[in-house]
N, C-alpha and C positions, 0 to 999 in steps of 0.2 A: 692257594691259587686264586686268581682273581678274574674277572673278563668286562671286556670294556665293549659298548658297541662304537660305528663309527659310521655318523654322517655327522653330526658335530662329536663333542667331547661329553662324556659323560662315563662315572663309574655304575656298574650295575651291581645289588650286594649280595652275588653270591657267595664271598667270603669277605665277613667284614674285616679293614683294614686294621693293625696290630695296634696302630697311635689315635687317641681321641684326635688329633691335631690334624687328619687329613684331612684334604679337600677332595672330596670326590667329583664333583659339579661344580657349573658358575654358578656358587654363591650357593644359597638355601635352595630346597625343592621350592617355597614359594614365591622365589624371588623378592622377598624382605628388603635383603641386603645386609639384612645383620647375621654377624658368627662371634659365640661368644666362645670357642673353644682353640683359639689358638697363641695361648700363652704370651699377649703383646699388653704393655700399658703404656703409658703417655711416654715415662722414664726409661722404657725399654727400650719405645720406639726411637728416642731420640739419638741413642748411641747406634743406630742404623748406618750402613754404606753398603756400597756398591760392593759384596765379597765376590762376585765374578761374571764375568760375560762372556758368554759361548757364540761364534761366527760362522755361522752354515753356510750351505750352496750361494754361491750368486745367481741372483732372482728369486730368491728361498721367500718364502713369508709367512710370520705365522700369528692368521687371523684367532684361531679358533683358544681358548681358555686354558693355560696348564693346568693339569690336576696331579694332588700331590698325592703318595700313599707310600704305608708302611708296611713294609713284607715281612712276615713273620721270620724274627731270629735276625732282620737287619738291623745292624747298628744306626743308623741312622736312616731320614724319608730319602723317599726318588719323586722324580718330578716327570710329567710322561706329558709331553710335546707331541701336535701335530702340523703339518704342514700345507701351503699351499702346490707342493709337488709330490701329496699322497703319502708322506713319507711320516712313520710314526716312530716316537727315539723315547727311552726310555733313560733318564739324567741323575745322576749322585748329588742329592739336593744340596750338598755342602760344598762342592768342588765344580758340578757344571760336566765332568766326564760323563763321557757315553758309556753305558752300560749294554744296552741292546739296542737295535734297531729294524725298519721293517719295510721295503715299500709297496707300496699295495699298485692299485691298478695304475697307471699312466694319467697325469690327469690332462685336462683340455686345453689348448689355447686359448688364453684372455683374450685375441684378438679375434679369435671366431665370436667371441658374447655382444660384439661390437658396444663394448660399454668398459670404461677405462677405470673406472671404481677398485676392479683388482686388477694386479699386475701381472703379467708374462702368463701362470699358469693357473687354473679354475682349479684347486682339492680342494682339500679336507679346511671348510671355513670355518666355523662348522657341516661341511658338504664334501662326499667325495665323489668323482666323476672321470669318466676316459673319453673324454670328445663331443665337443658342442653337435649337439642334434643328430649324432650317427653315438652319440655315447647314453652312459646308462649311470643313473643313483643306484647307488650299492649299500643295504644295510653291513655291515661287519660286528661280530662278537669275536672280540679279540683277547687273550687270555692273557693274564700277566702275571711270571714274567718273562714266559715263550715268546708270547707274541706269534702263538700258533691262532689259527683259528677256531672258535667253539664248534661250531657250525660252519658250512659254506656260506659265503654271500649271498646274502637275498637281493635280488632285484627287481626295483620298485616299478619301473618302465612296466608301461602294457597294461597296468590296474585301472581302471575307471572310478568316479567318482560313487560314495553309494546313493548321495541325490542326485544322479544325472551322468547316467548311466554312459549320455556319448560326450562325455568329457574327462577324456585320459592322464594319465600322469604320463607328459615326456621330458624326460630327466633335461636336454640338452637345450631347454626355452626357461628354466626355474634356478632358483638358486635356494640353498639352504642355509640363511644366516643367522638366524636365531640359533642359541644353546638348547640341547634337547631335554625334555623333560619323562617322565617315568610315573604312572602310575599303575600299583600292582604288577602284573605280569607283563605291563605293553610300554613300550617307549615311545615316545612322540616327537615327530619334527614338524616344523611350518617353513613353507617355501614361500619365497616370490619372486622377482623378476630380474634380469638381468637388465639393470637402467629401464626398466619395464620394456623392453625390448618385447618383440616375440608376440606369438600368437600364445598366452598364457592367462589363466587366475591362480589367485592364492589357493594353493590347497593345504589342508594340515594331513598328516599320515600315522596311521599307528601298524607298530610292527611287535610281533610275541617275541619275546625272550626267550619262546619255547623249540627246541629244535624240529624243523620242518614246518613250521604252520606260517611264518612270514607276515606279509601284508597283512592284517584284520580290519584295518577301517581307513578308508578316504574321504574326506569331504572337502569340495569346490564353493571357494567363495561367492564364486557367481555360479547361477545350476539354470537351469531352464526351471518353470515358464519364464524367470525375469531375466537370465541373461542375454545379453547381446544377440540378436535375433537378423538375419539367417546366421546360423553358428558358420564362423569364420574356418575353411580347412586349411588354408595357405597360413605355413607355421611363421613367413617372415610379416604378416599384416600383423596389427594389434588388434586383433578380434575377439579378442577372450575375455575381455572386461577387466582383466586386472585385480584390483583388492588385493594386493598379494603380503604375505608376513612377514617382514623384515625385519620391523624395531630396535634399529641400528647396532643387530647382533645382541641385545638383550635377548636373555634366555624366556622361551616359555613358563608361565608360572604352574605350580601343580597344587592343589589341596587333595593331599592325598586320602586324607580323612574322607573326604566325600566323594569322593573319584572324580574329579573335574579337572580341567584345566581352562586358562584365562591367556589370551592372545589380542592383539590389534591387529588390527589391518589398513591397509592402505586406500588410496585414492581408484575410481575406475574409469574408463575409458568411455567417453558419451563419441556414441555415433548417432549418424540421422537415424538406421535402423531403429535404436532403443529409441527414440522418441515418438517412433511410429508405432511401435510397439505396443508402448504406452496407453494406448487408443482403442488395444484390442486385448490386452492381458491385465485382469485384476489380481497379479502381483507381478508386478514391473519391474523393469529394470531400475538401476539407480539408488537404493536403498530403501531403507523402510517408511522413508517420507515419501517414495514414488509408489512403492506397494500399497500404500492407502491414499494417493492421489494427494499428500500434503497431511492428511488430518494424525490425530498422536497414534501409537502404535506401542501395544502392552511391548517389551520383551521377553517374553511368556509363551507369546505365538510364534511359533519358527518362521522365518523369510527363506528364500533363495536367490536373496539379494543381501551379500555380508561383507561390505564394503565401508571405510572408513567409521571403522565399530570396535568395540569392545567384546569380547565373547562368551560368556560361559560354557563351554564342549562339556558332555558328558564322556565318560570313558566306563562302559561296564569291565565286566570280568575277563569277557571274554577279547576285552579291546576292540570295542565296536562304538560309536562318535552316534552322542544325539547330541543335538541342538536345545539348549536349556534356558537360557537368556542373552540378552544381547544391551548395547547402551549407542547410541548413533546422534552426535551432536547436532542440533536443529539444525545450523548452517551446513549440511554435510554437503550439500548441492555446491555450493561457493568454495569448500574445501578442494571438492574434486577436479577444480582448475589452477592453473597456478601451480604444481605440485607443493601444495600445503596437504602433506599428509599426517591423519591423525597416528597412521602406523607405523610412524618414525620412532616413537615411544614402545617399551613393552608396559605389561602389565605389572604392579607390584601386590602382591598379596600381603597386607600386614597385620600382626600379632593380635592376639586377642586382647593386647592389652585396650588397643586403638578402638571402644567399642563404648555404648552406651544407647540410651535410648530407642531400646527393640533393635540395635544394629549389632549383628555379631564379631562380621568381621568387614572391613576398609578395602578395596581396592583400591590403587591409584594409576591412572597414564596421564599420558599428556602427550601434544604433537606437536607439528610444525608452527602450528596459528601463534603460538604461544600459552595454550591454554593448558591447566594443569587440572583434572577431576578427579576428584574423589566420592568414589562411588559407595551405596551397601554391596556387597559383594553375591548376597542373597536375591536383592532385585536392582540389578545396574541402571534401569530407567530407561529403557526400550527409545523411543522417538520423541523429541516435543510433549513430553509425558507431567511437564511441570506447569506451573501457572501462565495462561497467557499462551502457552504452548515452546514454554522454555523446556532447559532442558533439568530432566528430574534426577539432579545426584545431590548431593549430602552439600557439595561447594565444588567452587572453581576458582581458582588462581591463575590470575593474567599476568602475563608480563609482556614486554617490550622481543622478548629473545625466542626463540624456536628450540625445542627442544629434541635433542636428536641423541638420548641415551635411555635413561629413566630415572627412577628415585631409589635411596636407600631410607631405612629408618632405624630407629635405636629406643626400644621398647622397655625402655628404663629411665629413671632419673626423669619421670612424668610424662618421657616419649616426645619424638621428635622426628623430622622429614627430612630428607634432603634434595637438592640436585643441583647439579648444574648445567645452566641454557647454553646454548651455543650463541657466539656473536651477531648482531644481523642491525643494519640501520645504524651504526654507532653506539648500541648499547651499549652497555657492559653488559659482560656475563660473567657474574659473580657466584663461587659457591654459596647457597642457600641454605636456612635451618628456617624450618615453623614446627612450633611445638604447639603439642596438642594438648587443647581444652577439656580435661577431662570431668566436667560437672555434673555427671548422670546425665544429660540430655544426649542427642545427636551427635558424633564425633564433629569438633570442627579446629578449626588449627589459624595460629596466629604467627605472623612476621616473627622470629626469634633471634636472626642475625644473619650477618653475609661476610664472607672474606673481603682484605683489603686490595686484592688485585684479583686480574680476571682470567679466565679459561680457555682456552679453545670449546670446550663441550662436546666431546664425542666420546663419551665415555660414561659410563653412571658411576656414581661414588659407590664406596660398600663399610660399614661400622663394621666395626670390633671391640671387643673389649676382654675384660683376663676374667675369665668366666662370670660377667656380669656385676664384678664388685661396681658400686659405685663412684666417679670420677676418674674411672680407666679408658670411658667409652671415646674410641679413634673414628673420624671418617678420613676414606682412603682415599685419594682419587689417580689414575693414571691418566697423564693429560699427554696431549701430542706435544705440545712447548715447553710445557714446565716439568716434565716426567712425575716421576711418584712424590705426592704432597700427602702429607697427612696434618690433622687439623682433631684441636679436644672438638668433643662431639657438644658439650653446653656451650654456647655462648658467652662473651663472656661483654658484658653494657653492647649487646646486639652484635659482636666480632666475633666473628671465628677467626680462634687465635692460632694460629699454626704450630707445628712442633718440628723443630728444627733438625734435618738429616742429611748426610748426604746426597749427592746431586747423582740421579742417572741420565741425564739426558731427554732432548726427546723418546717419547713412546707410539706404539701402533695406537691406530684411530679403533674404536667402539670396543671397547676391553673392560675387561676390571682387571684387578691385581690380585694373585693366589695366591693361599695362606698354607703356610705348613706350621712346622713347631718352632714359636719367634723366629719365622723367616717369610719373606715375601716373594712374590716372582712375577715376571713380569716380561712383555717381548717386546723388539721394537726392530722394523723388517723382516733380517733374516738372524736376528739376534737375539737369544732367550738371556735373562740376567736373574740374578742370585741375590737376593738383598738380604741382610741380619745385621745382627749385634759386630761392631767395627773387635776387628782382631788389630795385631799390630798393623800398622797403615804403611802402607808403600810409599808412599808419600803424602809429608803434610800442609799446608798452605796456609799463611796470616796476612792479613784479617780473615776471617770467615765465620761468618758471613762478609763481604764486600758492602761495604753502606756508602752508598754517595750522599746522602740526604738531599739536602734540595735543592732541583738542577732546573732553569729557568729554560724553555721553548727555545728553541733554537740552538742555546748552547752544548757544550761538552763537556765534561768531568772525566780525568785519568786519576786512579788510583792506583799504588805499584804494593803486589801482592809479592812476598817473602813463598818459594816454597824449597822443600827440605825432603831429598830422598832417606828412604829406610835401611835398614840393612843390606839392600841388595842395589848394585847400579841399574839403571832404566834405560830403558830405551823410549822416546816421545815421539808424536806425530806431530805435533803443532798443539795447539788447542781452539775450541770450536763453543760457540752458543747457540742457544736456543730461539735466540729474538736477534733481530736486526739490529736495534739498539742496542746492546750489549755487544762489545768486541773485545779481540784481547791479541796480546802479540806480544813477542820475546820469549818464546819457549825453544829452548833447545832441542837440539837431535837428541842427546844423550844429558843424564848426569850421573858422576860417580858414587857409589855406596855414600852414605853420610854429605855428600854433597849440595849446595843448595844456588838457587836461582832465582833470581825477580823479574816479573812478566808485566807488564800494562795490562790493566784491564780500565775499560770506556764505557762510559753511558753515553750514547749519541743522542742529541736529541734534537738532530738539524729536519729541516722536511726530508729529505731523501731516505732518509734512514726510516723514520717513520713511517714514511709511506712505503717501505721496502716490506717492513713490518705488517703494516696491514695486508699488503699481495700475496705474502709470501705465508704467514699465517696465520689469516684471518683476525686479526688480536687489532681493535683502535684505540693506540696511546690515547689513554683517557687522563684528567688527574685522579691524584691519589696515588696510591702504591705501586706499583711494578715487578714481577722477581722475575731474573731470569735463572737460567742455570749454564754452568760454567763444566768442561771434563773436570777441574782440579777442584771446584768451589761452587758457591750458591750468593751469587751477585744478587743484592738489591737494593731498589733505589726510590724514592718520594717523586714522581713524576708531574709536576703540577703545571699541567697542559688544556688547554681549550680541546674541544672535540665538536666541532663545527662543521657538522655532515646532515644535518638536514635542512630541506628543501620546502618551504612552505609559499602561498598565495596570499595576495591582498586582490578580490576581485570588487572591481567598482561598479558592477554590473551595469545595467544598459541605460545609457544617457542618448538626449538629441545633442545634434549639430548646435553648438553655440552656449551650452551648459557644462559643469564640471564638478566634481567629486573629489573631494577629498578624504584622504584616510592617514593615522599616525603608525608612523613605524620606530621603536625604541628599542637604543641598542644598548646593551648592558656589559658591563666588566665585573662579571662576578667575582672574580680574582682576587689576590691580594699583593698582587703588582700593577706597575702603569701596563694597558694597552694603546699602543700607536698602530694608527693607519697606515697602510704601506701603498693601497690603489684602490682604484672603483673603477668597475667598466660595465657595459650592458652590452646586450645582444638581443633579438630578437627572437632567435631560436635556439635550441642546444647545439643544434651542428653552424650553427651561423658565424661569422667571426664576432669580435667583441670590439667594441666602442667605449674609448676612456674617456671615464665622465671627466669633463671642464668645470673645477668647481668654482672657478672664479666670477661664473653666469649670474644672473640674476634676474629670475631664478635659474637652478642649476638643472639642465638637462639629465634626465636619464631611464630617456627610454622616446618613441618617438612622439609618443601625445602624452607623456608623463615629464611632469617636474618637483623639482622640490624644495623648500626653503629649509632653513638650519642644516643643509648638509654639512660634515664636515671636511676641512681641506687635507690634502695628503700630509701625514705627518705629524696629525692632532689625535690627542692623545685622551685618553680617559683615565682618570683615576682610581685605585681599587674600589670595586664594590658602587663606581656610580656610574652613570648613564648620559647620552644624548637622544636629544627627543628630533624624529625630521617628518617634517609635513609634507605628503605626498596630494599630489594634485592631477587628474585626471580631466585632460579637456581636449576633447578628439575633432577635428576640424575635418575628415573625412567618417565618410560612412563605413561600417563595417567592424572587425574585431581588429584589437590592437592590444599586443603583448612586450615586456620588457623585461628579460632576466636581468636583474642586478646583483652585481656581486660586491661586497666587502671582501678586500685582505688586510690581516693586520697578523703584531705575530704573536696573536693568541691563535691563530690558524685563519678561513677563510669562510663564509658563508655567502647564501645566495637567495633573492626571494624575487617570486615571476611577481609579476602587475601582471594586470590582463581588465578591459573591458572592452563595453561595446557601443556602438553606436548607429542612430537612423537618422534619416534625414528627419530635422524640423516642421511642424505640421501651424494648424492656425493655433492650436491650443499652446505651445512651445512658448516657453519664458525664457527670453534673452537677457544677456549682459550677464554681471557679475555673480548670478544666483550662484550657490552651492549647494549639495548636498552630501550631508554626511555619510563615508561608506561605513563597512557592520560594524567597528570598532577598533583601537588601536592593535597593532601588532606589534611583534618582540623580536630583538637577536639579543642573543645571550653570547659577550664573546667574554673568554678570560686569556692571563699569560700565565696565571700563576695557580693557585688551587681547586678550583674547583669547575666542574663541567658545565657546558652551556650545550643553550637549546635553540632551536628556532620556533617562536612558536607565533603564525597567523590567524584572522581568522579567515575562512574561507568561506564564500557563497556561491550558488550556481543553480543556474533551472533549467529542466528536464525538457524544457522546450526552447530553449535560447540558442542558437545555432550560427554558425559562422553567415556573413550575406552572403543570398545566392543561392544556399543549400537548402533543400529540404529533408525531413524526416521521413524514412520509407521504409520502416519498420524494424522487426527481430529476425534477425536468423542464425540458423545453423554455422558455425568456422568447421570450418578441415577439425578431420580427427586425428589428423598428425601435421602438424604446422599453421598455418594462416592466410589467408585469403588476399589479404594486402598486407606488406610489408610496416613492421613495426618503427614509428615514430615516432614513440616517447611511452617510458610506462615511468610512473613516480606516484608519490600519494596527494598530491594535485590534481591529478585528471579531473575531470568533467566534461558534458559535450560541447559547453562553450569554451573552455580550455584546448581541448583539441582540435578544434574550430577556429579560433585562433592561430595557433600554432600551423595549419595548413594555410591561413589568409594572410600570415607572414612572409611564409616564403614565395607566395603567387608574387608579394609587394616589391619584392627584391629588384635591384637591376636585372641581373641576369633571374627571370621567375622561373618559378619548377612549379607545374598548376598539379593541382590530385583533382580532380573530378568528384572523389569518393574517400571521404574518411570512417571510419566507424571507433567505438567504444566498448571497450571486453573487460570482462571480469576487475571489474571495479576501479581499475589504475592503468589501463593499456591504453593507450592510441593508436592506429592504424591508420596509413593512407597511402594513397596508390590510383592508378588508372585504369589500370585491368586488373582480373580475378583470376586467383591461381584455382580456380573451381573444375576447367574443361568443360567438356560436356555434361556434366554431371548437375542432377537436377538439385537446386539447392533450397533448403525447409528454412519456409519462414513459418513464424512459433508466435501462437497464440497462446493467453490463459496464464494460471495461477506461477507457472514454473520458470514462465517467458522473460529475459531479461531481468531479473530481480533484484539485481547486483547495485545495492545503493553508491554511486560515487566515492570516491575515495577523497577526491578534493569536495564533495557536499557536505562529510561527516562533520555536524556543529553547525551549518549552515542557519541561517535566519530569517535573511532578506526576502529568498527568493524560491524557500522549500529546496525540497532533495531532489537531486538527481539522479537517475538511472544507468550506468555505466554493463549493458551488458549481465553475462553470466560466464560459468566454465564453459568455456566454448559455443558460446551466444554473443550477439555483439547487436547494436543499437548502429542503424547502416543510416548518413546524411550523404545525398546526390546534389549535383546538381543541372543533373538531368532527372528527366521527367520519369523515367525506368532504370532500372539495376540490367545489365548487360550478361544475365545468366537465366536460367530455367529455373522456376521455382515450383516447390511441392508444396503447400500447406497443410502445419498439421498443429495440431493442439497440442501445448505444452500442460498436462492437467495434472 
């Protein structure tokens, strides 16, 4: 007999399972990602399909991890599902029938969480629950394979925290998404927030496995003296500070050997309170850089401020939470706006293989920023702890992408990393390998390969191998588009080369995939599915794989695939893909036993479809590879497409009346076809209309004090791999700012880059006539039609004092702690204050003018502007000192001319008038 608890999924061992092959939990206890015990090799894997798909409740969902196990004396494993309608089943790992089943309490309306993240109904996510803010979290020890209860439910509702005594667990403001983890007698869950709704923080929970004893330990991310001050009692405000533990359903890590666990957390809520706070509490709110006013910070010393951090948790015996170390990225301040959370990531705890230089063992996370660390797992590096007051772990790995799952690794064959980012900016988000440097010194890890097409990324990969032989080692990934991919775990000249299986379709977002004995499992809605070794096939399908090879931008490619029923006649629904570019059509209602039929299957690759593609699933046709997946087959195709999505400045900074500036802008075809120009237009503003350029001018208009010589005319063309060069000239005949979006189309895709300078009147000292002045350097478009990706790349300038005429600067202050002050009018990675300065002195220009009085600058990329203040009565903190506005520009970063700009903070903003006073109450108070 077996028993299971139930606020996520997890088996507890007090009878161990009959087959080395089970899965008891997501993944390892320390969240590795690697299992070497479930009978799969590369050759194994590849003879894989779909052996069956089981269709539950409508509105059914099942977030939370199956786990497998083998009951003494069965012939074969069960697979044990739970749901998001409470509902726990117990499945015939081979066939997908129900064996038992259970439902426990009722669970709550998605639409009371006012957060659309889950659907219809709030269970078992990992979390079970009966009713937003009138319901309660329930621990369960569930026995299997009654599916009686061990114990009655424990509930968690009514506990306080043990740092901070008036801050309660209420079940119906938290959400339980992380996998639970277990050490010794106590089991452990982390909560956080529903869309951070709610008056809530992260808290973690430990509960006995022993009958009658329940809750043993709570602890609040945010605790007093530093949390959010006066504590918030109104559950619908955001008063609780937040931090809460999500890491996109990645499981909590456990070392069990030491009794610890490792967690992230998220972003916290800045109100004026905590800044006032600040002033009177030496340990503050905001993190460990506010608890020592800025300067570094052991993690050794406990906070009560555990906010966008890494954690070490003690768990003794008795299941009782110290605080042991902690790791809090220098920029955590900047983090906490924007919802750039470090807690989007979990923890991974890796092998002792991963080790050297006085470092035992590796952790790793990573978050939203795109940033990846790797820490000693012994001392994570507390605050600013590193040189210069960086931050002190072992490395970091940047990229371009946000990471919203975690890593796997494979502690063999000289060890290796994984992940894969999620899309964002037109990256790509590529499966990843870095393999580790093992030379006796410091662990550190180098670029080892990436796959040829990209991911959705909500999901963390997980290795396998056939008990550790070498050249067996699999990485898994369950993706939302591409369904279950697997991939040899070495590289092979920097590729991860895939292993070819059949196709399940899309999958649920933030999963991994479970292992039984050579078989797989996996959910996708309200549908749990059965993967192994292909039996006789129902039907079979040629070509397959589907290869279109190389399909040029814009065009189409049909290929007509042969398929051939089995010994049994069928019944079809149509058939369906994964991506928008891939489509398929001619499938029948029915076909007879032995009978066969040929279907169309399409690679689209006109704009609409593309762009259908990007809306619909985050994925930007990049060039390079592409796969989709097909119900019958596994389409794919050579994609070799421009990706022409960023947005850069050429800023000509501040000229008089009667001088002018020029700068070079160079477009390139990286390609290895012709690119032709299809139009050019500017505008003024993003919401403005557009103005086709006239290229027949001389010079050629485009923009209103901007022209250009070498433009080229509609329908001229570049050849692979070369370029045109156009001279940008800058000469403003009125005072004040002046901007000019220009856009290129062509059909490598589309790009677009602002102008913007400024200008004052002439003085005695002013040189007229012809003079020029060069601006900071030439810029780049990168367009292609054929292979390879392009970029936009400017360079940009801007100063911290340069401000639209008219305006003056009239300091920092406080935004709303839930929305904004003046309504949002452009966030990109150009901002600066004379960018959005402009941008407001544009539309005053207009025929019909719309005047803003009042612009301001936030969190390093926003603009803001408006006439009145969505503040009311309420007295609003302008912010002095070290913590005040810090936010360097986004369109400054590389700057040279004219020094860095200021852009604001998380919820701070750099306020320009052009009145003499701000039309609100102000409090002043020191940002320190």
């Amino acid at each position: 007999m077996r028993w299971l608890p139930f606020l996520g999924l997890v088996a507890l061992p007090a009878v161990r399972g009959v087959a080395p092959t089970d899965f008891l939990q997501d993944t390892d206890a320390a969240q590795s990602g690697y299992l070497p015990n479930h009978n799969i090799s590369p050759a194994i894997a590849s003879t894989f399909v779909l052996n069956w798909k089981i269709t539950f409740n409508t509105n059914e969902a099942f977030y939370a991890k199956p786990l497998v196990w083998t009951p003494p004396g069965a012939s074969s494993e069960q697979v044990i599902v739970v749901s998001n309608q409470n509902i726990i089943r117990i499945l015939d790992g081979l066939t997908g029938t129900v064996i038992n089943q259970r439902i426990l309490d009722p669970p709550f309306q998605a639409a009371d969480s006012s957060c659309g993240d889950i659907q219809f109904t709030i269970g078992i996510t990992g979390a079970t629950g009966s009713g937003t803010l009138n319901g309660q979290y329930k621990f369960y020890a569930i026995q299997l394979p009654s599916l009686n209860d061990v114990f009655p439910a424990v509930i968690i509702d009514g506990h306080f925290a043990d740092n901070d005594h008036t801050r309660y667990f209420v079940g119906g403001t938290v959400l339980n998404r992380p996998g639970l983890a277990m050490v010794g007698n106590t089991v452990i869950g982390g909560f956080g927030g529903h869309c951070d709704n709610f008056n809530y923080t992260g808290m973690i929970v430990a509960m006995s496995k022993t009958k009658g004893v329940g809750v043993t330990s709570i602890m609040a991310m945010e605790a007093n003296p530093g949390a959010p001050q006066p504590q918030q009692l109104d559950y619908t405000k955001q008063g609780g500070g937040k931090a809460g533990i999500w890491q996109s359903g990645f499981g909590i890590a456990a070392d069990t050997a030491n009794n610890r666990v490792f967690f992230v957390t998220g972003y916290v809520i800045w109100r004026n309170e905590i800044l006032v706070l600040l002033t009177t509490c030496s340990n503050g709110a905001g993190g460990a850089g506010d608890n020592g006013k800025g300067t570094p910070a052991s993690g050794k010393v406990p906070i009560s401020t555990l906010q966008q951090a890494t954690v070490d948790m003690g768990v003794s015996a008795a299941g009782v939470f110290s605080q042991r170390d902690y790791f809090e990225p220098f920029e955590y301040a900047s983090l906490d706006g924007g919802d750039i959370d470090f807690g989007s990531s979990g923890a991974a705890l890796l092998a002792p293989l991963f080790s050297g230089g006085g470092v035992n063992r590796v952790l790793v996370a990573g978050g939203k920023s795109g940033k990846i660390y790797f820490m000693d797992a012994d001392n994570l590096g507390g605050f600013a702890m590193g040189s210069g007051g960086s931050d002190a772990v072992l490395q970091t790995i940047t990229s371009s992408n946000k990471l919203l799952s975690g890593v796997a690794s494979y502690p063999a064959e000289g060890g290796y990393v994984y992940y894969c980012p999620t899309p964002q900016g037109g990256a790509g988000a590529l499966l990843t390998a870095y393999k580790f440097n093992g030379g006796g010194g410091k662990p550190q890890f180098t670029l080892a390969g990436k796959s040829a097409i990209q991911f959705a990324g909500v999901g963390a990969p997980t290795v396998t191998s056939l008990n550790g032989q070498a050249g067996t080692g699999i990485v898994w990934l369950a993706d939302v588009n591409n369904g279950l991919v697997a991939y040899n775990a070495i590289p092979n000249g920097n590729v991860l080369s895939p292993i070819s299986m059949g196709s399940t379709g899309r999958l649920q977002k933030y999963q991994r995939p479970s292992f039984g004995n050579a078989r797989v499992y996996t959910t996708e809605t309200n549908q749990i599915m059965g993967i192994g070794p292909s039996t006789t096939p129902a039907i079979t399908c040629t070509p397959s794989p589907v290869g279109f090879g190389t399909v040029v931008a814009g065009a189409t490619k049909n290929i007509n695939v042969k398929c051939t029923a089995g010994a049994k006649a069928l019944t079809l629904n149509g058939c369906s893909t994964n991506l928008d570019v891939f489509q398929c059509s001619g499938v029948p209602a029915t076909v007879a036993a032995g009978g066969s039929f040929t279907m169309v299957v399409t690679l689209n690759l006109t704009s609409a479809a593309i762009e259908l593609t990007r809306q619909n699933h985050n994925i930007d046709v990049k060039p390079g590879a592409i796969a989709g997946s097909l119900a019958l087959n596994a389409p794919s195709g050579n994609i070799p497409l421009a990706s022409l999505s960023l947005t850069g400045t050429i800023d000509f900074g501040g000229l008089t009346i009667g001088s002018s500036s020029t700068a070079t802008l160079v477009v390139n075809n990286d390609g290895a076809g012709t690119l032709t120009f299809t139009g050019f237009a500017y505008r003024s503003a993003y919401t403005g209309p557009y103005t086709n350029v006239t290229t027949s001018g001389k010079p050629v208009v485009v923009g209103g004090a901007f022209t250009a010589t070498g433009f080229p005319t509609n329908g001229a063309t570049i050849v692979a791999a070369g370029s045109t060069t156009i001279t940008l000239t800058f000469t403003p005949t009125t005072t004040g700012s002046s901007t000019s979006i220009l856009t290129f189309w062509s059909n490598g895709g589309w790009q677009e880059v602002m102008l913007v300078g400024t200008a004052s009147a002439c003085t005695t000292s002013c040189s007229h006539g012809s003079t020029t002045s060069s601006s900071t350097g030439p810029s780049t478009i990168s367009a292609t039609t054929t292979t390879s990706s392009s970029t936009l790349v400017t360079v940009t300038s801007s100063s911290s004092t340069s401000t639209a005429t008219g305006y003056a600067y009239m300091g920092c202050f406080s935004d709303l702690s839930t929305g904004h002050a003046l309504p949002l009018l452009l966030a990109n990675n150009s901002i600066t204050p004379q960018v959005c300065g402009s941008l407001v002195s544009s539309l005053a220009s207009k025929p019909t003018p719309t005047i803003y009085p009042f612009y301001y600058v936030e969190y390093h990329r926003e603009c803001y502007a408006g006439s009145s203040f969505a503040f009311g009565t309420s007295a609003v903190t302008s912010l002095y000192g070290q913590h005040a506005c810090t936010d360097v520009c986004s369109g400054s970063v590389g700057a040279t001319s004219t020094g860095t700009a200021m852009c604001g903070g998380a919820k701070q903003f750099n306020l320009y008038a052009t009145k003499s006073s701000v039309p609100f109450a102000v409090a002043t108070t020191a940002s320190v």
